[in-house]
C-alpha positions as CSV (number, residue, x, y, z in Angstrom):
1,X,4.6,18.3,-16.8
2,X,1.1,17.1,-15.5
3,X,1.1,12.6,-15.1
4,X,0.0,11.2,-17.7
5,X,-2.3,8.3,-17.7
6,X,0.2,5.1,-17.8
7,X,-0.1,1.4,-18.6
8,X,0.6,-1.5,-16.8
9,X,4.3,-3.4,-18.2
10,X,4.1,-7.1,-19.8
11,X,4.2,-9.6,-17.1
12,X,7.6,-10.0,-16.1
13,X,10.7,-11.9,-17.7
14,X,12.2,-14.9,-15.5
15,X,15.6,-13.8,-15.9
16,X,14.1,-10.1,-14.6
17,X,12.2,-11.9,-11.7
18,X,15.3,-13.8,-10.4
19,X,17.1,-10.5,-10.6
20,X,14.6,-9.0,-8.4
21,X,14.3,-12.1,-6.2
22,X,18.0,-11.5,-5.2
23,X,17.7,-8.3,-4.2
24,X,19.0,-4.9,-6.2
25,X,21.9,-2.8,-5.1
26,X,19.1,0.0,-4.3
27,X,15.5,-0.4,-3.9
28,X,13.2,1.2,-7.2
29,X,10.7,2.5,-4.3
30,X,10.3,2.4,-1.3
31,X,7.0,3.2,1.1
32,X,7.8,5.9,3.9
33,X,4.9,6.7,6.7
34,X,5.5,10.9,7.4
35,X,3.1,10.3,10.0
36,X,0.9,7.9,12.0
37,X,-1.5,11.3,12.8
38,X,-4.5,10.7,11.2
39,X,-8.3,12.5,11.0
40,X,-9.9,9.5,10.2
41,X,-9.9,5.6,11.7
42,X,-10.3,3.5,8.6
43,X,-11.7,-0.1,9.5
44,X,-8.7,-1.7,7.3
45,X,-5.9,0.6,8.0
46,X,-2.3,-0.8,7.3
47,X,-0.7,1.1,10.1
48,X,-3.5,0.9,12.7
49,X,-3.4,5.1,12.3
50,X,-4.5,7.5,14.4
51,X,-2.2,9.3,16.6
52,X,1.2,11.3,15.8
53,X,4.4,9.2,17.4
54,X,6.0,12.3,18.9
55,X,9.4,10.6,18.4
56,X,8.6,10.6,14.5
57,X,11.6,12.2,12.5
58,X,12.5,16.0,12.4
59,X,12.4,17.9,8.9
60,X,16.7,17.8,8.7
61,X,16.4,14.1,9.2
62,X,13.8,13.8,6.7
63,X,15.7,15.6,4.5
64,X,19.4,13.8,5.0
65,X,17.0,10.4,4.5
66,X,16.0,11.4,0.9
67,X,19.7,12.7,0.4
68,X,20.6,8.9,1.5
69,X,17.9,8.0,-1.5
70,X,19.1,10.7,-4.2
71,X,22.5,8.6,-3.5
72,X,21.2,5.7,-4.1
73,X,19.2,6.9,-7.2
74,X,15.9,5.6,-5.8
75,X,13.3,6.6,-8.6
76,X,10.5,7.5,-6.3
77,X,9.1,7.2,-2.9
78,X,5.6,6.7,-1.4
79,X,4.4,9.1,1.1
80,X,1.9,8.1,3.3
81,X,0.6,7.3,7.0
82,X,-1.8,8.2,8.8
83,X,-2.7,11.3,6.8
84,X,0.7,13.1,5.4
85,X,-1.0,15.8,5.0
86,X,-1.0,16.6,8.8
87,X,2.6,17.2,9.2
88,X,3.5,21.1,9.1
89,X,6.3,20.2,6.8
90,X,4.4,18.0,4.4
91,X,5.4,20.5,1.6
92,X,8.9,21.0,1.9
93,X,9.5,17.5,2.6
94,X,7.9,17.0,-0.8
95,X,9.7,19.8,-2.6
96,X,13.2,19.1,-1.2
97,X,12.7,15.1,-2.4
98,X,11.3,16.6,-6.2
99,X,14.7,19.1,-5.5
100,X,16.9,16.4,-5.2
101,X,15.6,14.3,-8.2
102,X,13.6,11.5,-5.8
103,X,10.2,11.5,-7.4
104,X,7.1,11.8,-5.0
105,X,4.0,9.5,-5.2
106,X,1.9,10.6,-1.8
107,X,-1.2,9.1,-0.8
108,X,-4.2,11.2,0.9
109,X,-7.6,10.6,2.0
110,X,-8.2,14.1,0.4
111,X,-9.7,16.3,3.7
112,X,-6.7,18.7,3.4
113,X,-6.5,18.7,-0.4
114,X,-8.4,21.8,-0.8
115,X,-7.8,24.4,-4.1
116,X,-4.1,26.2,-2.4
117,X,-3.1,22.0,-2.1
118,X,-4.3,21.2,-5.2
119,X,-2.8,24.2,-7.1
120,X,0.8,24.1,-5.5
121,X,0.7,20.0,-6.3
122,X,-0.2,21.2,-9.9
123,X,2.5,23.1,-10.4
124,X,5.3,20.3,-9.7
125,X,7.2,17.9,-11.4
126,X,7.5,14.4,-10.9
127,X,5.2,14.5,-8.4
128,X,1.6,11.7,-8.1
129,X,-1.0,11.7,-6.0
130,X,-3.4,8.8,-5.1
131,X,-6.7,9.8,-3.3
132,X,-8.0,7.1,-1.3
133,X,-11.7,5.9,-2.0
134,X,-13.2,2.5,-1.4
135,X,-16.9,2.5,-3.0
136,X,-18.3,3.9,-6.0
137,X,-21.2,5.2,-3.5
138,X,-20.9,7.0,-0.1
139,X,-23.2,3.7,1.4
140,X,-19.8,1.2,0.5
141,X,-17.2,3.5,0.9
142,X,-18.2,5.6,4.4
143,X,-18.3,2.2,5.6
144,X,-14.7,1.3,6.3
145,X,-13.7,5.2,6.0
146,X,-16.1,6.5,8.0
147,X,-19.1,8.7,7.4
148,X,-18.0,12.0,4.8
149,X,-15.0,10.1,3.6
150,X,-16.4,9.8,0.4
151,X,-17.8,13.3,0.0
152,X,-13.6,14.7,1.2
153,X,-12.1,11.9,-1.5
154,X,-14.9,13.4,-4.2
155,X,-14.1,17.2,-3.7
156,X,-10.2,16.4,-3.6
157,X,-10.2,14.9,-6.8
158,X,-12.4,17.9,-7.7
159,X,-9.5,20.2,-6.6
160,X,-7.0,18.6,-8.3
161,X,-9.1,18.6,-11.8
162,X,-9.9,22.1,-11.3
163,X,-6.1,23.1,-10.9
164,X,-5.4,21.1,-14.1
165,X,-2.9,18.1,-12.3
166,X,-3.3,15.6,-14.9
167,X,-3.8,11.6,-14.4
168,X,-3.9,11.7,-10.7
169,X,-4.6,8.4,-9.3
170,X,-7.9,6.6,-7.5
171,X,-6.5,4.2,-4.8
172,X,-9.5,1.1,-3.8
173,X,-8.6,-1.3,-1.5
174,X,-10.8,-4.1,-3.4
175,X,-13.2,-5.8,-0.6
176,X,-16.2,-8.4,-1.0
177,X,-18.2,-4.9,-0.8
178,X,-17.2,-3.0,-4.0
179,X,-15.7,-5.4,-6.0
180,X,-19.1,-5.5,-7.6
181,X,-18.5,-1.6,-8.4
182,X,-15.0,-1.4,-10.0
183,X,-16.8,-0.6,-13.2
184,X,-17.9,2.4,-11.6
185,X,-14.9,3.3,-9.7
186,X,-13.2,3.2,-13.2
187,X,-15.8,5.2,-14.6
188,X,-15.5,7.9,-11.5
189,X,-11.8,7.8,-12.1
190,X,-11.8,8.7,-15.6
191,X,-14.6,11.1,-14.9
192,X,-12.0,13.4,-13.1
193,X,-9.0,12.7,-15.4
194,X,-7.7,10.3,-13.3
195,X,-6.4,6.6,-13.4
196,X,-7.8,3.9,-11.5
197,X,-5.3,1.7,-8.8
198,X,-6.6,-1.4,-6.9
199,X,-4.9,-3.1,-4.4
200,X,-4.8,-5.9,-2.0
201,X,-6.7,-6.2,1.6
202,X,-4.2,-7.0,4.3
203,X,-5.0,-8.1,7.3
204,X,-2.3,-5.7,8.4
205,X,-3.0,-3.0,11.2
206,X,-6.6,-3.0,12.0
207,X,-7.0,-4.9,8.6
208,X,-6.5,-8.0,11.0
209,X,-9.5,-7.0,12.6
210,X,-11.7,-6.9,9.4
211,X,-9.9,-9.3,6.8
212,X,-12.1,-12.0,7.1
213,X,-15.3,-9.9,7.0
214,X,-14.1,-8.0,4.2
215,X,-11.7,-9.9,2.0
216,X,-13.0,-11.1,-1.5
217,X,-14.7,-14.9,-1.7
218,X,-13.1,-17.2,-4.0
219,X,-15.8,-16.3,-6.4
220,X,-15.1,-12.9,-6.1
221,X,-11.3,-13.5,-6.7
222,X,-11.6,-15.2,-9.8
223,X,-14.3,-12.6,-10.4
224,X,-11.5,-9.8,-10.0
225,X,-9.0,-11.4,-12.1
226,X,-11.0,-11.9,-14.9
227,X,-12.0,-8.1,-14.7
228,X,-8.0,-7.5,-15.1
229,X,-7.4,-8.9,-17.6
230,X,-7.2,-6.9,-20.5
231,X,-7.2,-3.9,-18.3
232,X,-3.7,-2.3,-18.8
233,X,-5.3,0.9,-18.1
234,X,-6.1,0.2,-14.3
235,X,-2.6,-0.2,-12.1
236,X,-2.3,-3.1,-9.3
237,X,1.5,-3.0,-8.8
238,X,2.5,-6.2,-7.2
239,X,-0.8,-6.5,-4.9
240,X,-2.8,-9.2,-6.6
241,X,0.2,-12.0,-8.0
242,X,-1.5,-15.1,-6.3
243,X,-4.4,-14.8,-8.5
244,X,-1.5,-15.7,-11.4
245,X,-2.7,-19.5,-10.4
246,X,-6.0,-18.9,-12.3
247,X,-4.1,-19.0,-15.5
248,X,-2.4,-16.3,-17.6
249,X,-0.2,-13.8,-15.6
250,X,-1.8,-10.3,-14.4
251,X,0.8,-7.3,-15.7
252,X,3.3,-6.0,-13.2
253,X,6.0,-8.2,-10.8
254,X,4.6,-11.4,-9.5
255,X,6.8,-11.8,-7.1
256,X,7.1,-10.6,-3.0
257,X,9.5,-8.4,-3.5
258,X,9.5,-7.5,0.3
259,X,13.8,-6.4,1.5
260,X,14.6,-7.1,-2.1
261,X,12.8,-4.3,-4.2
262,X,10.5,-2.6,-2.0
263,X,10.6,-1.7,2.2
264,X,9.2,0.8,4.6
265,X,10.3,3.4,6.5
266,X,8.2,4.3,9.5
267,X,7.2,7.7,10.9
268,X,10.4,7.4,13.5
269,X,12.7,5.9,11.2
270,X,12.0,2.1,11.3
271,X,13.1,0.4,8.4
272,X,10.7,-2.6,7.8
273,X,11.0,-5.2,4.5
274,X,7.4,-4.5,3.6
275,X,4.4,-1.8,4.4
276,X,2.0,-4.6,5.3
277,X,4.6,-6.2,8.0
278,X,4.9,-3.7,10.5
279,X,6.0,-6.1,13.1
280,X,9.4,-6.4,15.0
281,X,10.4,-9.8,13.1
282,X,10.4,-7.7,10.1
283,X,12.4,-5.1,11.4
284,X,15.7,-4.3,9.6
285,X,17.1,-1.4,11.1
286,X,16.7,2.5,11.4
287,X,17.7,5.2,9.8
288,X,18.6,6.9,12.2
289,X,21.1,4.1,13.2
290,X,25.1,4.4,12.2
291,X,25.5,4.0,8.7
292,X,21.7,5.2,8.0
293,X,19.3,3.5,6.1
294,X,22.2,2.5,3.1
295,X,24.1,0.2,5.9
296,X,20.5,-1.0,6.3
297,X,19.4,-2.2,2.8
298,X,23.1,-3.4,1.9
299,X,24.0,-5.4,5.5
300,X,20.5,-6.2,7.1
301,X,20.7,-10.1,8.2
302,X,17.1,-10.2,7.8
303,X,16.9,-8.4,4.1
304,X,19.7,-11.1,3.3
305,X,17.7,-13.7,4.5
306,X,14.7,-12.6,2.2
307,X,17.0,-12.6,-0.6
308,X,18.4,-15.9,0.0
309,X,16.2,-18.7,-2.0
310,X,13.5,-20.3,0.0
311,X,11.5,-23.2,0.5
312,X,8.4,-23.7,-1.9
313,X,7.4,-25.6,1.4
314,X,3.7,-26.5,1.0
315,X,3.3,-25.4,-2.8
316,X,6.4,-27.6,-3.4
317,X,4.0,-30.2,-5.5
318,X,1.6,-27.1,-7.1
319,X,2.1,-26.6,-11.0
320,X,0.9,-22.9,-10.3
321,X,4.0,-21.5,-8.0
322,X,6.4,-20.2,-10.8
323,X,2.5,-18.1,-11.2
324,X,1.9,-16.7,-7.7
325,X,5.7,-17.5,-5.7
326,X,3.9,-19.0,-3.4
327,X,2.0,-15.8,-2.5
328,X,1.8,-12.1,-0.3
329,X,4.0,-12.8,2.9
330,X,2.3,-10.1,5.2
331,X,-0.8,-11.7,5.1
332,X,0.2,-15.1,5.9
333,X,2.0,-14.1,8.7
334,X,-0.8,-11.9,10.3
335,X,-3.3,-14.9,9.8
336,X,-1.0,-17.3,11.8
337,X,0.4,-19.5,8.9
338,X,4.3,-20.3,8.7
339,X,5.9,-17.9,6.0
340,X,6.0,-21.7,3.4
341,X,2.6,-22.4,4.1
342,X,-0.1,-21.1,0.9
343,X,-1.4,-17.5,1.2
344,X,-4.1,-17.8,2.8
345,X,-6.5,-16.4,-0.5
346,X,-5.1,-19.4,-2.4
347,X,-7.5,-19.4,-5.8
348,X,-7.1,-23.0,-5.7
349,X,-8.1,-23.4,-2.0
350,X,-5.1,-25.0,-0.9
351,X,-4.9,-23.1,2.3
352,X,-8.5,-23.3,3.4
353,X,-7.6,-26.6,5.7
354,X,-4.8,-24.6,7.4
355,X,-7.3,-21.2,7.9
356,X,-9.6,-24.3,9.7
357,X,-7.5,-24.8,12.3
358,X,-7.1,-20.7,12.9
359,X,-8.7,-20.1,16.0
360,X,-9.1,-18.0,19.4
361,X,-5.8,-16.2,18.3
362,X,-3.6,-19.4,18.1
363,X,-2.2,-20.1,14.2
364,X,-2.7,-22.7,12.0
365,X,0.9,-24.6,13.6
366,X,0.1,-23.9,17.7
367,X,1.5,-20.8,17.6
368,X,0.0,-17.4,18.8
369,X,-1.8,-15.5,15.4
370,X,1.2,-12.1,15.9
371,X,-0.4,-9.2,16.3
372,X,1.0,-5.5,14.6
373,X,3.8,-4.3,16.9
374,X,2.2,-0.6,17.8
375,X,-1.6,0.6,17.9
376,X,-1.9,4.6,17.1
377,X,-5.5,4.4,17.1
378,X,-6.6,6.7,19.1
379,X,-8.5,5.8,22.0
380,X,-12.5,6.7,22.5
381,X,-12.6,7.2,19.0
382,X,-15.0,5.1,16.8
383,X,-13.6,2.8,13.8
384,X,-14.7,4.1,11.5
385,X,-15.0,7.9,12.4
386,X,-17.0,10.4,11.0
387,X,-15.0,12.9,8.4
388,X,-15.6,16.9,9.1
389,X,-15.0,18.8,6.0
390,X,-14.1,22.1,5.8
391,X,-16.8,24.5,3.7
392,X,-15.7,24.4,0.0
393,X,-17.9,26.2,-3.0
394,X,-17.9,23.7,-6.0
395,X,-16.9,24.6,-9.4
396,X,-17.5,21.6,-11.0
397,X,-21.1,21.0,-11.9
């Protein structure tokens, strides 16, 4: 059965938020980087991608991982990297997952999603994809993705249309550059049968390199929110919470729900409590350790930490934290404020005397601004790169 185009749930209970905030007994997803190999060098890349870890996990342990997960009766994971797409296995890692009733979202830039791809993804169950694509135009998006990216994300979606998919998704990381063009986006989206997704800018990864050059204004934010609302139709997931303080509550969790409903696994079996913290403070465990990546998510002191209730800290005396919770942990951390300081996008500017003291890589407190534990950039290569696509004949007109 093709996805269907979904809509985003109410805004979340209190009693269901608490539940959340305590951690589950099992995570609903989880986020799981197949690779750090990547063709192209985005300018905001999570996971600084670029270069395969040669100690990244075999197929067997991929596969005894998702039996861990089909245990646990994790709904779905996220497949990502760098590029998933590179890895020989790609497929049967995906097939054994869908096998073993552990849904499969994966995301792509779309250079290796030609019409084979694109039909054998077709003909899968519970199984998403989420084509990358930051700008409406080639001019906004080949900017951060490099020159072609927009053309390979275009002809992707093109293949997956063609071979009848169904509501695939449009990813857009939403920057001061196209947040002018998410109209558009939505319209390009729905163009191919597909369902638009926006999410947050970290500066996560080489994101900490480009946040502050391409993360929205405080016009733009409340510019953005006002543009959601209403719009059940376009997902966000938990990325955009802390613009709760502007008033009524986006849909989805608004909540970090970092080690208590979400994590990452890394190419060689890192368990992290969030995608956008790849950093050793954040570092649970691996998988490959005794006891696997269960013993991980049930006896982690660092997930129970998370899951133990915090400090409000510096929003202690703002009416707007039951809103925003005080905010997206990753991108305090990698913009050097303490983890009970405001996020540092605050709609109501109260961390905008903390960012003033930011400076020549020491933190808001004194401290040194951290810095993403690895690099897999790869070296001599221009951020971004230019994309080289593969002759295609189009079908659509």
């Amino acid at each position: 059965m093709p996805p269907e185009v979904v809509h985003q749930p109410p805004a979340a209970t209190r009693p269901l938020v608490d539940e959340f905030r305590l951690g589950l007994d099992a995570p609903i997803c989880l986020t799981w980087e197949l690779t750090y190999a990547c063709n192209l060098s985005c300018s905001h890349c999570l996971s600084s991608s670029g270069r395969r870890d040669p100690r990244e996990l075999s197929t067997e342990e991929c596969f005894a991982v998702v039996d861990e997960l089909q245990r646990l009766q994790v709904f779905y994971v996220n497949l990502g990297g760098g590029e998933p797409m590179l890895r020989p296995d790609f497929f049967p890692i995906v097939e054994y997952a869908i096998d073993h009733q552990v849904g499969v979202k994966f995301s792509t830039n779309g250079t290796f999603l030609d019409r084979d791809a694109a039909r054998r993804l077709a003909a899968m169950d519970y199984l998403d994809v989420q084509i990358s694509l930051d700008g409406a135009t080639a001019a906004v998006n080949d900017a951060v993705r490099g020159a072609g990216a927009h053309r390979a994300s275009l002809q992707a979606m093109e293949h997956l249309a063609d071979a009848g998919f169904g509501a695939f998704k449009v990813s857009v990381v939403v920057t001061r550059e196209n947040v002018d063009e998410l109209d558009d986006l939505r319209a390009l989206a729905e163009s191919f049968g597909a369902q638009l997704r926006v999410t947050r800018l970290r500066p996560s990864g080489r994101g900490a390199d480009t946040w502050d050059r391409l993360r929205p204004t405080q016009a733009q934010q409340r510019q953005l929110y006002a543009w959601l609302l209403g719009r059940d139709d376009v997902l966000t997931g938990d990325s955009f919470f802390h613009l709760s303080a502007f008033g009524e509550a986006l849909p989805g969790l608004n909540l970090c729900g970092a080690g208590r409903v979400v994590f990452l696994i890394d190419t060689v079996g890192e368990v992290y409590a969030c995608p956008f913290v790849i950093h050793d403070e954040f570092l649970a465990g691996n998988v490959r350790d005794p006891g696997g990546f269960t013993d991980v998510w049930r006896s982690s002191e660092l997930f129970a930490s998370l899951r133990e209730p915090g400090s409000e800290g510096a929003c202690t005396s703002c009416g707007s934290y039951d809103a925003c919770q005080g905010g997206c942990m990753a991108s305090k951390f990698f913009v050097g404020l303490d983890l009970d300081d405001p996020d540092p996008e605050c709609v109501l500017g109260n961390a905008e005397e903390l960012l003033d003291r930011v400076g020549a890589g020491v933190g808001a407190h004194g401290a040194p601004v951290p810095r993403p534990t690895a690099d897999h950039s790869r070296p001599g290569v221009a951020v971004p790169s230019p994309v080289t696509l593969r002759p295609t004949r189009r079908t659509r007109p």
